[in-house]
One Martini backbone bead per residue (centre of mass of N, CA, C, O) as a GRO file, in nm:
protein
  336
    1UNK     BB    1  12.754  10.645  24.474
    2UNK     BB    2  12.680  10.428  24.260
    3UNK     BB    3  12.748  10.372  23.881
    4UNK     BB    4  12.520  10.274  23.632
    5UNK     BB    5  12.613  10.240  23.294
    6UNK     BB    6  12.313  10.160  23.208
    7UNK     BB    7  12.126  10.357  23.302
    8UNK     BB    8  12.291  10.603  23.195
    9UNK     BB    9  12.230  10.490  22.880
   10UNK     BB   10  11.937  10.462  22.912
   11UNK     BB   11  11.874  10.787  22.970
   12UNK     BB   12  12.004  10.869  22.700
   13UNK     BB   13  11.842  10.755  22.539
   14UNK     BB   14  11.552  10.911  22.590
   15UNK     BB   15  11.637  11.178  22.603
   16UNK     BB   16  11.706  11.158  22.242
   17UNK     BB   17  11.427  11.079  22.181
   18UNK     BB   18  11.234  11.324  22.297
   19UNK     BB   19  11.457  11.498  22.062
   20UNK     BB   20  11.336  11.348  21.846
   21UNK     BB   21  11.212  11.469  21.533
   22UNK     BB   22  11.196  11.220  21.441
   23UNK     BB   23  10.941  10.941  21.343
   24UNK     BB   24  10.939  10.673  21.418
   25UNK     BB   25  10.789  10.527  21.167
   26UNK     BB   26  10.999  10.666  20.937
   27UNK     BB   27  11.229  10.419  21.023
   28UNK     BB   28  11.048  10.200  20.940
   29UNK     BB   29  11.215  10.104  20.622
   30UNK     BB   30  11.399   9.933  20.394
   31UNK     BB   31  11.635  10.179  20.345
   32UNK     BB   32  11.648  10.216  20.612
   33UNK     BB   33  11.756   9.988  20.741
   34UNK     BB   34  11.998   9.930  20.562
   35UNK     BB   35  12.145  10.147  20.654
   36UNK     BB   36  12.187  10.037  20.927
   37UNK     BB   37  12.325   9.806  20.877
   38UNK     BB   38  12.599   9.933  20.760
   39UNK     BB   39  12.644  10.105  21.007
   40UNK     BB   40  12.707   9.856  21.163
   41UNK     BB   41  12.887   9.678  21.016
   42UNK     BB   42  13.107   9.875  20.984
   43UNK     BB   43  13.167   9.928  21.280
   44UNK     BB   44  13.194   9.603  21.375
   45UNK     BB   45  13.470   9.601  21.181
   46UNK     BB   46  13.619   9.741  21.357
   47UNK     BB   47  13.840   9.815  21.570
   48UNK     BB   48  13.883   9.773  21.886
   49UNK     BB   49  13.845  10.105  22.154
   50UNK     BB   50  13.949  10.228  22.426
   51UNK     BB   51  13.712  10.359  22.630
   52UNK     BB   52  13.667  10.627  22.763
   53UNK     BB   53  13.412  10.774  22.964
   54UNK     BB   54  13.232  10.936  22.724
   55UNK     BB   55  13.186  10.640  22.542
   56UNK     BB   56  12.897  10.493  22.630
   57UNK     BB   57  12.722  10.441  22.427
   58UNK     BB   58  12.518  10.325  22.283
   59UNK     BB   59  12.455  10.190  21.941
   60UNK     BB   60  12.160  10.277  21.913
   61UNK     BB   61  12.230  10.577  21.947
   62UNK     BB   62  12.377  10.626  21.706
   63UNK     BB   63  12.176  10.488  21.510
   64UNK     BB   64  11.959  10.737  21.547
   65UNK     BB   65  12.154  10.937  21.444
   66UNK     BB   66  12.208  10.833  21.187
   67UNK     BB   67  11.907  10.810  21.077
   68UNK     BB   68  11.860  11.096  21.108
   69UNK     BB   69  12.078  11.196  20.879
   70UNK     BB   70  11.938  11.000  20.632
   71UNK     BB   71  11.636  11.107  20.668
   72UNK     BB   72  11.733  11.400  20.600
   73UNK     BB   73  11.855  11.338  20.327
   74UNK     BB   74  11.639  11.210  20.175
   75UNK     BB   75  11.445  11.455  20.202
   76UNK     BB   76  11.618  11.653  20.027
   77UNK     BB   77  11.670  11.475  19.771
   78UNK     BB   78  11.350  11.389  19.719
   79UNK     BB   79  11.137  11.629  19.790
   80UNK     BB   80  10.923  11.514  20.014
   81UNK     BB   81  10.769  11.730  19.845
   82UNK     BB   82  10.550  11.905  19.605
   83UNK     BB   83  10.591  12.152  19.843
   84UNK     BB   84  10.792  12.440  19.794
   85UNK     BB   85  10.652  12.748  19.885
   86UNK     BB   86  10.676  12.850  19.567
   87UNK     BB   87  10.531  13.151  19.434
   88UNK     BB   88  10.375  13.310  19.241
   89UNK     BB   89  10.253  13.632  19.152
   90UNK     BB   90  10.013  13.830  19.188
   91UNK     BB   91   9.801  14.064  19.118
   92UNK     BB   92   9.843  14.213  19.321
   93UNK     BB   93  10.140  14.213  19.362
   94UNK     BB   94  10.172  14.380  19.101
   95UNK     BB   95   9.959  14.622  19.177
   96UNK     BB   96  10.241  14.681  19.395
   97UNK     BB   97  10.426  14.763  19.233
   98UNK     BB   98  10.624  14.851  19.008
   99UNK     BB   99  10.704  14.898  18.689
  100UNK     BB  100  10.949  14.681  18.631
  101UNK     BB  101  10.857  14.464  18.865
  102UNK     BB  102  10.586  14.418  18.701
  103UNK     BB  103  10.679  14.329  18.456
  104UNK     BB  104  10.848  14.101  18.528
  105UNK     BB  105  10.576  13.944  18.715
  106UNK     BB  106  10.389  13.898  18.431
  107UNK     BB  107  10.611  13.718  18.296
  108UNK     BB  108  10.621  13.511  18.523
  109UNK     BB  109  10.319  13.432  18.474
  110UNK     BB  110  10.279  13.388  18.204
  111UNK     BB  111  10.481  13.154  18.178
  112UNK     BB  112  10.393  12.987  18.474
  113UNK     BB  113  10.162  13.059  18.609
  114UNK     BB  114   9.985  12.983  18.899
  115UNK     BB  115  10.094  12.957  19.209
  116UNK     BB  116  10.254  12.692  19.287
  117UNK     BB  117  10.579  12.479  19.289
  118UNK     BB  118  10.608  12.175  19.155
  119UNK     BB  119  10.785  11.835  19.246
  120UNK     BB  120  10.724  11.589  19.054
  121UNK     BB  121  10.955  11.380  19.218
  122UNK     BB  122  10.774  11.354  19.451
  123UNK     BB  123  10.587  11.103  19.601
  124UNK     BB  124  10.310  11.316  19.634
  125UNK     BB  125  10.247  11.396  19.342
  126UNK     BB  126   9.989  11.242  19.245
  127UNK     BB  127   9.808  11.344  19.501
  128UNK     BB  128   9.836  11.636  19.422
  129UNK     BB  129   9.732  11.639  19.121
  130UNK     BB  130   9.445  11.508  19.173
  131UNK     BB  131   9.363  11.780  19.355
  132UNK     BB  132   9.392  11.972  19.101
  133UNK     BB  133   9.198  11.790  18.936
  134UNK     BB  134   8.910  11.773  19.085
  135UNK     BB  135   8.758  12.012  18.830
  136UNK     BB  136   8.791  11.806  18.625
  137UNK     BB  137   8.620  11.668  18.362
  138UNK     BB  138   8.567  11.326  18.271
  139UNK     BB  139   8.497  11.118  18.070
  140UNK     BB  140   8.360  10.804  18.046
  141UNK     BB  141   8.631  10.594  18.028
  142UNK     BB  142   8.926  10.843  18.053
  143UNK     BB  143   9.068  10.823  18.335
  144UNK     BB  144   9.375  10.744  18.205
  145UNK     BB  145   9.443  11.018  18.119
  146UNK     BB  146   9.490  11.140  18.364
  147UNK     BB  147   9.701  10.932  18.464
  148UNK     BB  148   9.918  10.983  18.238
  149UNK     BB  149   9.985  11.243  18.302
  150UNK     BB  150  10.106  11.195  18.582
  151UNK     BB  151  10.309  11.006  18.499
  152UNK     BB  152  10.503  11.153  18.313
  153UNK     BB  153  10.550  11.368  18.510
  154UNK     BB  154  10.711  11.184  18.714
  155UNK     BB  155  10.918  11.048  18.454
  156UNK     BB  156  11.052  11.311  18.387
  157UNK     BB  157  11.113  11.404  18.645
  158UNK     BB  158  11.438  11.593  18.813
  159UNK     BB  159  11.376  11.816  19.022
  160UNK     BB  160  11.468  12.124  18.873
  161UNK     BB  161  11.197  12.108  18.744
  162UNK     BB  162  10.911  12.307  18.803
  163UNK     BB  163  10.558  12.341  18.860
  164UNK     BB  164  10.295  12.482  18.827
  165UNK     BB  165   9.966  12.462  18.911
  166UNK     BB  166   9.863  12.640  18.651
  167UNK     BB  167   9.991  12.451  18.441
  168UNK     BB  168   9.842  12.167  18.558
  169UNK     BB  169   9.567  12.270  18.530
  170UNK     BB  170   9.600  12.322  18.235
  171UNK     BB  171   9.655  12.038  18.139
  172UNK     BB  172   9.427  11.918  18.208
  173UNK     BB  173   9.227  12.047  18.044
  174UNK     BB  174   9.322  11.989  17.797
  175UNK     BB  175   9.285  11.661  17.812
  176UNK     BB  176   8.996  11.672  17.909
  177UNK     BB  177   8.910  11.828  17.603
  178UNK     BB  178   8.972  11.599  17.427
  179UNK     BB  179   8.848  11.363  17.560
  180UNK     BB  180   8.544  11.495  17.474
  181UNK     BB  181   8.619  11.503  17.150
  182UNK     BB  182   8.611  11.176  17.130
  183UNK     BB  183   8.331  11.112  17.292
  184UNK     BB  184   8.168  11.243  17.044
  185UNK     BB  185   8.270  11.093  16.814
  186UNK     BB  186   8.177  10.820  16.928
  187UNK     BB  187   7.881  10.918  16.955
  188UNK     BB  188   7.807  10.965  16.658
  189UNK     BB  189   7.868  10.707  16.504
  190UNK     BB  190   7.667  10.530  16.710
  191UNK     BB  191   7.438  10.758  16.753
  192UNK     BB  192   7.430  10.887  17.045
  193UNK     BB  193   7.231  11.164  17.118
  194UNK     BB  194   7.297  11.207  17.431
  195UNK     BB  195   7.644  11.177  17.435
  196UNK     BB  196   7.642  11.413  17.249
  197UNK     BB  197   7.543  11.611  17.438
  198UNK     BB  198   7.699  11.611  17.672
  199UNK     BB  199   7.974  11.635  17.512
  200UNK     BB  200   7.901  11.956  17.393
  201UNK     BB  201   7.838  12.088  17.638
  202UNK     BB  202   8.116  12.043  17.778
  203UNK     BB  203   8.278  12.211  17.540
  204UNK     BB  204   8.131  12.491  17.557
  205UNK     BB  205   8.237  12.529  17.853
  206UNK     BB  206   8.579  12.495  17.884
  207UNK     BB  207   8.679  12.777  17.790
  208UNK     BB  208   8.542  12.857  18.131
  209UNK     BB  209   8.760  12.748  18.280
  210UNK     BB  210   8.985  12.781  18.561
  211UNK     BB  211   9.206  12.661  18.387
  212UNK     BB  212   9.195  12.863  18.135
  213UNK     BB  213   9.172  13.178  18.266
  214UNK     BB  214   9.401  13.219  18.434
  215UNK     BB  215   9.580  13.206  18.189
  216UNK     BB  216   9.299  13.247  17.922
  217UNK     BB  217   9.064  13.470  17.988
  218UNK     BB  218   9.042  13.497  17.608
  219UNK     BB  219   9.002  13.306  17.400
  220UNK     BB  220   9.204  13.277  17.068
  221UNK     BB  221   9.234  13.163  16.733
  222UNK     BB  222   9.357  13.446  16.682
  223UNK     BB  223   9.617  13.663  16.563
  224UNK     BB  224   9.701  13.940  16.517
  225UNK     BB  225   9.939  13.982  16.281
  226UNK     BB  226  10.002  13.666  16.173
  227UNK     BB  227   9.968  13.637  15.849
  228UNK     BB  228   9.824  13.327  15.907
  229UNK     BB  229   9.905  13.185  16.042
  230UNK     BB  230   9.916  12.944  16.326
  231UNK     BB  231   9.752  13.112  16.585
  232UNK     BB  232   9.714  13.112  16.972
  233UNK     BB  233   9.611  13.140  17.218
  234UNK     BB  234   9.661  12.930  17.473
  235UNK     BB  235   9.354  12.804  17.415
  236UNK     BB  236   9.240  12.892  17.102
  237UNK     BB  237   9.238  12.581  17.009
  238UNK     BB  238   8.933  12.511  17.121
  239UNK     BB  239   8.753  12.648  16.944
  240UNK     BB  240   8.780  12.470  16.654
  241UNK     BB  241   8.627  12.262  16.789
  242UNK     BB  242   8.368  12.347  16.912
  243UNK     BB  243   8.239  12.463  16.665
  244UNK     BB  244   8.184  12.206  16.515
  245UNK     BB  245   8.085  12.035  16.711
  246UNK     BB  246   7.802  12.210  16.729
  247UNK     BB  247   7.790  12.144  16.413
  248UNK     BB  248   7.839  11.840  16.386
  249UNK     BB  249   8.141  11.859  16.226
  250UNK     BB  250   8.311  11.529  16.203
  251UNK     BB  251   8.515  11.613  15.994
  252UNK     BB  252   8.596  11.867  16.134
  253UNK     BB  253   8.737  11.682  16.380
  254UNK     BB  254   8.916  11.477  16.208
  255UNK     BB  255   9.139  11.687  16.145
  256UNK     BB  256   9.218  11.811  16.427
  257UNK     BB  257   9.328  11.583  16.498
  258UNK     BB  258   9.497  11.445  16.282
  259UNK     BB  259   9.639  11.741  16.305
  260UNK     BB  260   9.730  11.806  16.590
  261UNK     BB  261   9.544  12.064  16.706
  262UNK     BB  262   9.699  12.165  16.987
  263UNK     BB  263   9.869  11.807  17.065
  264UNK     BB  264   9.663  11.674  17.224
  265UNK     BB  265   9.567  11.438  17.028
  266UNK     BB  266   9.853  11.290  17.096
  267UNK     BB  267   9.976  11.348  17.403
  268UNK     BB  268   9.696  11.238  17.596
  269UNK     BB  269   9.643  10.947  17.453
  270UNK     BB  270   9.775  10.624  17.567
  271UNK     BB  271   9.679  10.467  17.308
  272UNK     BB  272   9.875  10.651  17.128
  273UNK     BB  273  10.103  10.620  17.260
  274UNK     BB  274  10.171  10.299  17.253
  275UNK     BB  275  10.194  10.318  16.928
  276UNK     BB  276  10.456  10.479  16.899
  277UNK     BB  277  10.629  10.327  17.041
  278UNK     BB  278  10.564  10.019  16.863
  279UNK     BB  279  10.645  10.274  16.616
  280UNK     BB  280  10.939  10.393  16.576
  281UNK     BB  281  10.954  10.427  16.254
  282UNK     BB  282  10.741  10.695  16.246
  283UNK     BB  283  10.946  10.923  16.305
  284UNK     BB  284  10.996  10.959  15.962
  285UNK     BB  285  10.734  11.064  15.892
  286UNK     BB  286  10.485  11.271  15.787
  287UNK     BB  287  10.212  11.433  15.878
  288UNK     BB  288  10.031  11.305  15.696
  289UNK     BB  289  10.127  11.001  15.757
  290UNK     BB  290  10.044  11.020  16.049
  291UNK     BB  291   9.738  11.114  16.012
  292UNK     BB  292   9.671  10.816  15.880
  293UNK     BB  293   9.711  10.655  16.094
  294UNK     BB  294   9.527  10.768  16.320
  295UNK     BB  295   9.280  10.745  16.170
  296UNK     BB  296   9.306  10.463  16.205
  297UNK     BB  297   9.293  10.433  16.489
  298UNK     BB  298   8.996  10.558  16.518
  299UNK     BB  299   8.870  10.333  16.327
  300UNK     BB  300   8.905  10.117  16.505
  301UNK     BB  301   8.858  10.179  16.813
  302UNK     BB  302   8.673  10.186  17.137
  303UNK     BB  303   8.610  10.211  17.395
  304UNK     BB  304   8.270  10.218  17.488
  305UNK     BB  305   7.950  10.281  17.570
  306UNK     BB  306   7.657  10.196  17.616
  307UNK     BB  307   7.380  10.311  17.424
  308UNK     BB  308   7.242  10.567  17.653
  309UNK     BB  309   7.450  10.636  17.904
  310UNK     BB  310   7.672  10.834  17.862
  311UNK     BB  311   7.857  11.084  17.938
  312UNK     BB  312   7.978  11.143  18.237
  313UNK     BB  313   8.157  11.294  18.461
  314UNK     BB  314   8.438  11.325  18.607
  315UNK     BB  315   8.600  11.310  18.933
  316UNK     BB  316   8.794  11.345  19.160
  317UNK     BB  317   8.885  11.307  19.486
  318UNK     BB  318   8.962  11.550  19.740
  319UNK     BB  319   9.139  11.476  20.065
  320UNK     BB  320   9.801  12.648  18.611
  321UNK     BB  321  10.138  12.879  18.149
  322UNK     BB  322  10.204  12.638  17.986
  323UNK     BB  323   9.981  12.406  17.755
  324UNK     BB  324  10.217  12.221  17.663
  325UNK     BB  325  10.279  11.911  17.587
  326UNK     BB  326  10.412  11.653  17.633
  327UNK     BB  327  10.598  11.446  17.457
  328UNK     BB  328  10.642  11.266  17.215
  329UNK     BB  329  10.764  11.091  16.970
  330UNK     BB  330  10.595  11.238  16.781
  331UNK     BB  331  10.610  11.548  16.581
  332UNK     BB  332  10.386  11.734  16.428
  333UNK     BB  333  10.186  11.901  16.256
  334UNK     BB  334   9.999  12.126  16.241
  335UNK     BB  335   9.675  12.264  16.180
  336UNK     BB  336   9.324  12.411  16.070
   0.00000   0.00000   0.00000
């Protein structure tokens, strides 16, 4: 029987196709494409040398073996996913641990929040980072608050520390319930009585959203035997606005704002972090300087609804540990 070595490369090709774990889509981007040109032309560069028996394979198939190898380390590389599956442990797990173990992972959920680990550096951050958002609701007009905080985790994150989902859904929370408070300060200079009852009415439910009890079941603005201190639970600073809100005081409400209490009235803003960028002199200022400077800001105004359209929430749609602000430019001092 002739023996055609065309054949029988054309067959050991199909074969190796079958049992290619990636998908020939996966290879087909300007990535893969540069690395196989590379891995070509280094090939076709070196001396030809008289080939064995056993080394007939086409170069199509080194190169798509070769493909395997770049496409399995770029994903190893990027974290081809922000699920690492790597979770905290539950209450429940807590509950049947012995007294050390069960100590020991308390602390870790409380440092730590709630569920998965997620690797903000991976290509699908994004996507992620909305469905955990998409219960949290944001006034009309402030969704780019949310797109901001997304970013920020994205371009910060190095691949090596990991958020869990319930300090990112907690830290949505926070972001959103600023901007909140942003949007009744707005509605009240403008007079618009609509848009401030809506947005006050959010602002008193917050407190009990799940992306803030998971974290801090019962948000308190003062720790007991702190002296008097500024401390509070971990979303404790949220109730020192909502109740000024409630009662009207808009004075009390931009003293909070401007000496960014509880941090994120300056953290999660992105037309105030773009102020900070373009004066970085700002940032040898005193707290008082800057609480002036901010002021400023509010008081020039920003792009709001037309009186009577209301804010409505708004929540992306679907296809939360500490929640500490990432930071600004400038560290304010905090205040009461």
């Amino acid at each position: 029987m002739n023996h055609d070595p065309k054949r029988a490369a054309d067959r050991l090709d199909l074969l190796l196709e079958a049992c290619n774990p990636v998908e020939r889509s996966t290879l087909r981007n300007q990535a893969i494409e540069s690395a196989l040109d590379e891995i070509g032309g280094e090939i076709t560069s070196r001396p030809r040398r008289a080939r064995g028996p056993f080394l007939g394979r086409s170069l199509r198939t080194v190169l798509v073996a070769a493909a395997i190898v770049v496409t399995t380390a770029a994903v190893a590389a990027a974290g081809w996913s922000a699920h690492t599956g790597i979770f905290q442990p539950t209450q429940e797990q807590i509950a049947g641990a012995g007294p050390d173990e069960a100590a020991r992972m308390k602390s870790e959920l409380a440092m730590g929040g709630p569920g998965e680990f997620l690797n903000a550096a991976a290509p699908d951050f994004p996507e992620v980072a909305l469905q955990i958002a998409a219960d949290i609701p944001y006034p009309q007009g402030y969704e780019s608050w949310r797109d901001f905080l997304i970013s920020l985790e994205s371009r910060t994150a190095t691949g090596e520390d990991l958020r869990s989902e319930g300090a990112l859904h907690g830290w949505f929370a926070a972001n959103a319930f600023i901007a909140w408070v942003q949007a009744w300060r707005q509605a009240d200079v403008a007079g618009d009585t609509e848009a401030a009852t809506q947005a006050a009415r959010v602002i008193s439910e917050a407190p009990g959203w799940k992306a803030v009890t998971d974290e801090d079941p019962h948000p308190d603005p003062s720790v007991p035997g702190d002296g008097g201190f500024t401390k509070h639970t971990l979303f404790g600073w949220m109730l020192p606005y909502r109740d000024a809100v409630l009662t009207g005081d808009r004075a009390r409400v931009e003293h909070l704002l401007a000496s960014a209490y509880g941090s994120w009235s300056y953290t999660g803003d992105p037309e105030w972090n773009a102020q900070l960028e373009a004066h970085p002199e700002w940032s040898v200022l005193s707290g008082d300087e800057i609480a002036q400077k901010y002021m400023q800001f509010l008081d020039a105004g920003r792009p709001r609804p037309e009186p009577g359209a209301g804010q409505r929430p708004t929540t992306t749609t679907p296809a939360a540990s500490e929640t500490t602000a990432p930071p600004t430019t400038v560290q304010p001092t905090e205040g009461s």
